[in-house]
C-alpha positions as CSV (number, residue, x, y, z in Angstrom):
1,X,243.7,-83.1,278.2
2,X,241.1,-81.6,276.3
3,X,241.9,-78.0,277.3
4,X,245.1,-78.9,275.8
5,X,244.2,-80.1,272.8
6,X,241.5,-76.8,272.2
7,X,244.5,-75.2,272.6
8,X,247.0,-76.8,270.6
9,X,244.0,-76.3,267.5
10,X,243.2,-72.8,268.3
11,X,246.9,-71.8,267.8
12,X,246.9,-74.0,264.7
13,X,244.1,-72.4,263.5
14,X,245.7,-68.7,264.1
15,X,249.1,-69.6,262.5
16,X,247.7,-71.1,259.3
17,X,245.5,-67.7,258.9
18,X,248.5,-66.0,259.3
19,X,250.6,-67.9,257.0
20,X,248.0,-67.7,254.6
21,X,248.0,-63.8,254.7
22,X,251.6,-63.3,254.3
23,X,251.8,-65.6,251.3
24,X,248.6,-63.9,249.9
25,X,250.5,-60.3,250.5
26,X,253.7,-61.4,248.9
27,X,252.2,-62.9,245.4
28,X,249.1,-60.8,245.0
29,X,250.4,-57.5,246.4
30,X,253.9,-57.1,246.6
31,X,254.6,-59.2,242.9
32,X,253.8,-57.8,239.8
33,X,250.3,-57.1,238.8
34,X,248.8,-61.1,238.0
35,X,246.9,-60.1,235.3
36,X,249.8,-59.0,233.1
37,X,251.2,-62.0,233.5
38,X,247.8,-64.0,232.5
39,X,247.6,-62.0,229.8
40,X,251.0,-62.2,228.5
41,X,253.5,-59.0,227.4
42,X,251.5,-58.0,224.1
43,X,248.2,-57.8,225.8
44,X,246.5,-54.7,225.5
45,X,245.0,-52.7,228.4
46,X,241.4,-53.7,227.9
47,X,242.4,-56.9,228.1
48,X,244.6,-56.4,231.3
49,X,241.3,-54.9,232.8
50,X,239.1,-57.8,232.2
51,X,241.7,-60.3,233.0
52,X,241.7,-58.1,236.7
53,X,238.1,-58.5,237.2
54,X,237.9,-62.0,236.3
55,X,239.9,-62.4,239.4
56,X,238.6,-60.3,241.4
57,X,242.4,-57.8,241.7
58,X,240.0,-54.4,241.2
59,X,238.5,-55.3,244.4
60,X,239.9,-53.8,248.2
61,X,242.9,-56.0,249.8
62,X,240.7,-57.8,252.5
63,X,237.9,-58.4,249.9
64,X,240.2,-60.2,247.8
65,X,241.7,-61.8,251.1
66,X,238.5,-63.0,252.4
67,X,237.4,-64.4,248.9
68,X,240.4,-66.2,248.9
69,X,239.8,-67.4,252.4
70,X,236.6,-68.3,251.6
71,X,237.6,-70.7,248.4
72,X,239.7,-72.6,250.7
73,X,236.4,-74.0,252.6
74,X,233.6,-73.4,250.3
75,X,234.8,-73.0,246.8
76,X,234.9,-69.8,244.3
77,X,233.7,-68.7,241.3
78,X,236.1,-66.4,238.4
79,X,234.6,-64.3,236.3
80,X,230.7,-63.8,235.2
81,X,228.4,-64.6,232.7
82,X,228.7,-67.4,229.9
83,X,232.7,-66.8,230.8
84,X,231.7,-68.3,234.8
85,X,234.1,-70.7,236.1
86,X,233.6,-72.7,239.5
87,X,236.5,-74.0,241.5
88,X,235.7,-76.0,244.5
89,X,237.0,-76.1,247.8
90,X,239.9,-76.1,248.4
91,X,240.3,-73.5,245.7
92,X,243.8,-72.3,245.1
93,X,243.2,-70.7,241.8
94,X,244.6,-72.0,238.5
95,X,248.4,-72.1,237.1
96,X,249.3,-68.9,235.0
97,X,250.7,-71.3,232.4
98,X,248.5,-74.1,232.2
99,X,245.4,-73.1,233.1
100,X,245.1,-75.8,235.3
101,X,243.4,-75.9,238.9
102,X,246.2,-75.8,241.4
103,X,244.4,-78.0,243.8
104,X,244.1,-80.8,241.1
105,X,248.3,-79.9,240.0
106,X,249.2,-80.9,243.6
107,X,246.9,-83.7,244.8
108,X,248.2,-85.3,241.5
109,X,251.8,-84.8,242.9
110,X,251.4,-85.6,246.3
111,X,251.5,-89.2,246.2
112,X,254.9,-89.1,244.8
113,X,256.2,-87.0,247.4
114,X,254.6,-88.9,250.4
115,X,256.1,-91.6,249.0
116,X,260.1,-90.5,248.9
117,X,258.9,-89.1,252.2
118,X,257.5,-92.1,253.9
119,X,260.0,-94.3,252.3
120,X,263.3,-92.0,253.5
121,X,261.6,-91.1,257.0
122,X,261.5,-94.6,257.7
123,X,265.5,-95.4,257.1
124,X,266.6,-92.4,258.6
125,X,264.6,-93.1,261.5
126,X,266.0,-96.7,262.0
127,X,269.4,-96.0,261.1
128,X,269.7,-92.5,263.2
129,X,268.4,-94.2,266.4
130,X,270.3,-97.3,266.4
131,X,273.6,-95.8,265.4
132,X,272.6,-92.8,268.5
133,X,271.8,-96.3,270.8
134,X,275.4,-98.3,269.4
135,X,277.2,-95.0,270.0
136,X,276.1,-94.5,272.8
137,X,276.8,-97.6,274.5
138,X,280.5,-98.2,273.0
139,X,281.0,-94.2,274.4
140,X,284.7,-93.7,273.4
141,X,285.4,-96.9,271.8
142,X,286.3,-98.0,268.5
143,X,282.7,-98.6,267.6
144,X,281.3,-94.7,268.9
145,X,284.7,-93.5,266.9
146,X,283.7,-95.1,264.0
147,X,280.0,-93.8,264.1
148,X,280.9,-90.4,264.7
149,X,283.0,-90.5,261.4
150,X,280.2,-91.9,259.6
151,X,277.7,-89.5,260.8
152,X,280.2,-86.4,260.1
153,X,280.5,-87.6,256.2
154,X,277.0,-87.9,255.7
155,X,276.2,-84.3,256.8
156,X,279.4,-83.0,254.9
157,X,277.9,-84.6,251.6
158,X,275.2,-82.5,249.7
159,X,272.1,-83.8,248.3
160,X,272.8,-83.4,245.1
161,X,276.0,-84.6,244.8
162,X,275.4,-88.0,246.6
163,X,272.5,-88.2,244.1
164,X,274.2,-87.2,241.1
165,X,277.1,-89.8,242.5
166,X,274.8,-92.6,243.0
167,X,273.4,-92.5,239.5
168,X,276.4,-92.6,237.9
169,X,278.1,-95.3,240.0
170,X,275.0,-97.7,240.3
171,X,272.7,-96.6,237.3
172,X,275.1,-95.9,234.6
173,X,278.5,-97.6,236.3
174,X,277.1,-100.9,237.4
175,X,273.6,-100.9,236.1
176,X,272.1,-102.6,239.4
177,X,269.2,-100.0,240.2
178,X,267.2,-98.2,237.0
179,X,266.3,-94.5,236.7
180,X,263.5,-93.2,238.5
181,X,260.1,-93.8,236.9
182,X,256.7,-93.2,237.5
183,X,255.8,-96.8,238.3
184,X,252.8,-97.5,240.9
185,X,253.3,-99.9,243.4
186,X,250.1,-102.1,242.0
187,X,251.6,-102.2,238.7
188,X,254.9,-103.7,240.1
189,X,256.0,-103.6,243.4
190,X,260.1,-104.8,243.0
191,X,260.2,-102.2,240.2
192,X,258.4,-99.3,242.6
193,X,260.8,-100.0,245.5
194,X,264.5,-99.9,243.4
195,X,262.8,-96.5,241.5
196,X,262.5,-94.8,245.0
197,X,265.5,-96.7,246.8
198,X,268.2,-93.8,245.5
199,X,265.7,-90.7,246.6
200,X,265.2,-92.8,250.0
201,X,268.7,-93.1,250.3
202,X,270.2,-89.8,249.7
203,X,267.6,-87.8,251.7
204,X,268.0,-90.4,254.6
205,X,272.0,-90.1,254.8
206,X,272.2,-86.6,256.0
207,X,269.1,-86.7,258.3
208,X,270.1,-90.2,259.8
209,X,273.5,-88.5,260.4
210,X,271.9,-85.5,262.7
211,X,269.7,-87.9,264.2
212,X,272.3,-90.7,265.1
213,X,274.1,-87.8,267.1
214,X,271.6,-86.4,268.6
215,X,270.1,-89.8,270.0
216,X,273.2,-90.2,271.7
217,X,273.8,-87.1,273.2
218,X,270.6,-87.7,274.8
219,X,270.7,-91.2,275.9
220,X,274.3,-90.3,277.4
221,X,272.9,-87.5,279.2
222,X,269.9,-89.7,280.5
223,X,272.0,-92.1,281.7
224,X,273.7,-89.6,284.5
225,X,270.2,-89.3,285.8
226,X,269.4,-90.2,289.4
227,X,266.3,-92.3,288.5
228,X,268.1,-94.2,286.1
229,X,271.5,-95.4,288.7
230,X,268.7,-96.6,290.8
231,X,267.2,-98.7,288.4
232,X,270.8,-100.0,288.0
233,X,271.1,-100.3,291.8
234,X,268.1,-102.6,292.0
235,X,269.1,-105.1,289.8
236,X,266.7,-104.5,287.1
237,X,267.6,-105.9,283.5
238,X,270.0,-103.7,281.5
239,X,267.8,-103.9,278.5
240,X,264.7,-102.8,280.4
241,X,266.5,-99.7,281.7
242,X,268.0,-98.7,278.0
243,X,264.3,-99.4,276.8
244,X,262.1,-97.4,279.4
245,X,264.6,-95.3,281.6
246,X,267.0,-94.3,279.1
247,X,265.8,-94.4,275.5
248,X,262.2,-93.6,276.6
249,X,263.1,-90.1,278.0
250,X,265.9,-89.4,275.0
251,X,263.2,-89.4,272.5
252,X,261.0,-86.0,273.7
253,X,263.7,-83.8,271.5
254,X,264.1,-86.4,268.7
255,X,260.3,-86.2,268.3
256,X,259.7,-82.6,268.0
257,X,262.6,-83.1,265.1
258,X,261.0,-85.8,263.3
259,X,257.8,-84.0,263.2
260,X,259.1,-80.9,261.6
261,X,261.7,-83.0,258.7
262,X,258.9,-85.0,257.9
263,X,256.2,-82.4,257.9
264,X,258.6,-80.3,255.3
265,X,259.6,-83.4,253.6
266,X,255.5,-83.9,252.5
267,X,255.3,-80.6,251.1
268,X,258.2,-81.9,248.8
269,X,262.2,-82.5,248.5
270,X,263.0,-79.9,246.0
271,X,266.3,-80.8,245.4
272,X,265.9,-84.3,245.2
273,X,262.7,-84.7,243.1
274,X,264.8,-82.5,240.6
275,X,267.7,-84.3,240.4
276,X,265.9,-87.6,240.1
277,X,263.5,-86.1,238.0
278,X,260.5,-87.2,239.9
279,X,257.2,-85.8,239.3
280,X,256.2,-84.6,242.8
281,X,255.1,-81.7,244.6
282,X,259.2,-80.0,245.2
283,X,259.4,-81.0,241.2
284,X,256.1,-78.9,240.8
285,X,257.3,-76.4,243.3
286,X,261.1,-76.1,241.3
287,X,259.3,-75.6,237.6
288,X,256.7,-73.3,238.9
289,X,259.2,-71.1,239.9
290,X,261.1,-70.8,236.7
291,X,258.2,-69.8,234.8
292,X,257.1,-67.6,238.1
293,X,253.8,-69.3,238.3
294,X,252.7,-67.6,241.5
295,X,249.2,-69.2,242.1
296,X,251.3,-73.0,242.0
297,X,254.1,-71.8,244.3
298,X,251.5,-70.1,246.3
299,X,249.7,-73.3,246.6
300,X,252.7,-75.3,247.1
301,X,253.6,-72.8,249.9
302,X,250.7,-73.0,251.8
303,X,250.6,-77.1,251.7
304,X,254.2,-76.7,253.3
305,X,253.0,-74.6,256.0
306,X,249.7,-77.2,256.7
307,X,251.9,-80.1,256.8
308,X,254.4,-78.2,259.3
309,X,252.1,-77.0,261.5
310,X,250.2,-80.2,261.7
311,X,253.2,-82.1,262.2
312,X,253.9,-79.5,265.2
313,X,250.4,-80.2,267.1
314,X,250.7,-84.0,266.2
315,X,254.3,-83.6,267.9
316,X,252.7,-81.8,271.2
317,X,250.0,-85.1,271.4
318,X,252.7,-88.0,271.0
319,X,254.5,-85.8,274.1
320,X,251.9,-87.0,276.5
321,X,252.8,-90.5,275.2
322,X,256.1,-90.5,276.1
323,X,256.5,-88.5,278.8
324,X,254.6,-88.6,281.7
325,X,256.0,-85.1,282.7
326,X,254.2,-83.5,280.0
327,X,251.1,-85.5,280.1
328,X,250.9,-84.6,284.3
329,X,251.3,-80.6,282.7
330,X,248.9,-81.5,279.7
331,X,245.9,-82.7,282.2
332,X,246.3,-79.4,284.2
């Protein structure tokens, strides 16, 4: 198990460094030259100069890259002198437009977006495996028709027009929920929950609708298995054999799923902070790329790619929890 693990950390290890070199090779190298854009268009040469060394552009590619490597972990300094400015780990520069550290832009954002992606993870979770499990059982009856129609609507719908939709119909329309605000859930917990309900909802409808078929294609299949007619044969309680024989196994491929929509989800819903106008990380991602803010959507870019990849090695762990296959193969 711990060979497995070591292994599962090295890879992670070698995939973030190699994340982290593309995205550094497609803003700083292959995008216009930073400290124009610092600067600003009537900025004159000397000043482009200066603006380069401060961060450290006039130096070779794997000097810069190592630097940048380096203010990940330990911090980095800009510039010299009485002009010296220290960023500390992790240092992902500041914003073009604001000045502001990147690191400090994010973490500020990031509860917000681990928020709408607890919150929607949660229902589409509960409503994908349930309506896989009900489906499954009724298999070609009313109740599996009438699921299979639900599921197809919610992944015909897009995001943003079930979100624009629900606003209108039970914000403006009805008045029963308000308009997203930025409300903390100390300050008022009722008035927390019904601002997140509508980002929860519309980002659960599509995912629950992918999960609730996938769930029962897998339990269906699991129940043609050998193991699982012998359970039947000997009498043992039909929910114990849904629990342990049949759901049990089905969940292996819903896992490695969940990992990966809720990993991407924390590195922030784009569409749906936009639309809603929440202040999270996609919201931050969305205006940084209007104003091409490259050391934020870098930033942003590389939290996505830690969230995933975490999300994938916390994925391979919970395998040796559920099945004992893999956790036979993991002690190998």
């Amino acid at each position: 198990m711990t060979r497995f693990f070591v292994n599962r950390f090295l890879g992670m290890i070698i995939v973030l460094l190699l994340v982290s070199l593309f995205t550094f090779v497609v803003f700083f190298v292959l995008s216009p030259d930073p400290a124009v854009q610092v600067c600003g268009k009537n900025c004159t040469p000397e000043r482009i100069d200066q603006i380069r060394a401060n961060l450290g552009l006039d130096l070779p590619f794997w000097t810069q890259f190592g630097t940048f490597l380096s203010g990940l972990f330990v911090g980095r300094s800009y510039g010299e002198g009485s002009g010296l400015v220290q960023c500390a780990a992790p240092c992902l520069g500041y914003s073009f437009q604001t000045s502001q550290s990147v690191t400090d832009m994010i973490m500020q954002r990031l509860p917000v977006s681990a928020t709408v992606a607890i919150g929607a993870a949660v229902l589409w979770l509960s409503a994908g495996l349930v309506g896989g499990v009900i489906s499954a059982v009724r298999e070609g009856r009313f109740a599996d028709r009438f699921v299979a129609g639900l599921t197809l609507t919610g992944m015909s719908i897009p995001n943003y027009v079930l979100a624009l939709v629900m606003q209108f119909v039970l914000v403006v329309t009805l008045g029963w929920l308000p308009f997203p605000q930025a409300v903390r859930f100390g300050e008022d917990p009722v008035q927390w929950f019904l601002n997140f309900l509508m980002p929860w909802i519309v980002l659960a409808v599509g995912n629950a609708a992918v999960y609730t078929r996938l769930t029962r294609a897998n339990v269906i299949d699991t129940l043609q298995e050998n193991y699982v007619r012998t359970a039947r044969a000997k009498g043992l309680n039909p929910g114990l054999v849904w629990r342990r024989h049949a759901l049990r196994p089905a969940l292996t491929p819903i896992v490695t799923i969940f990992g990966m929509d809720f990993a991407g989800l924390l590195g922030g819903a784009l569409i749906t902070e936009t639309v809603f106008g929440l202040n999270g990380v996609g919201k931050l991602a969305a205006d940084s790329i209007t104003k091409n803010d490259q050391p934020v959507i870098m930033g942003v870019t590389l939290l996505a790619a830690f969230f995933v990849v975490v999300g994938n090695m916390v994925v391979d762990l919970l395998y040796t929890a559920i099945d004992p296959r893999v956790r036979l193969k993991a002690t190998r």
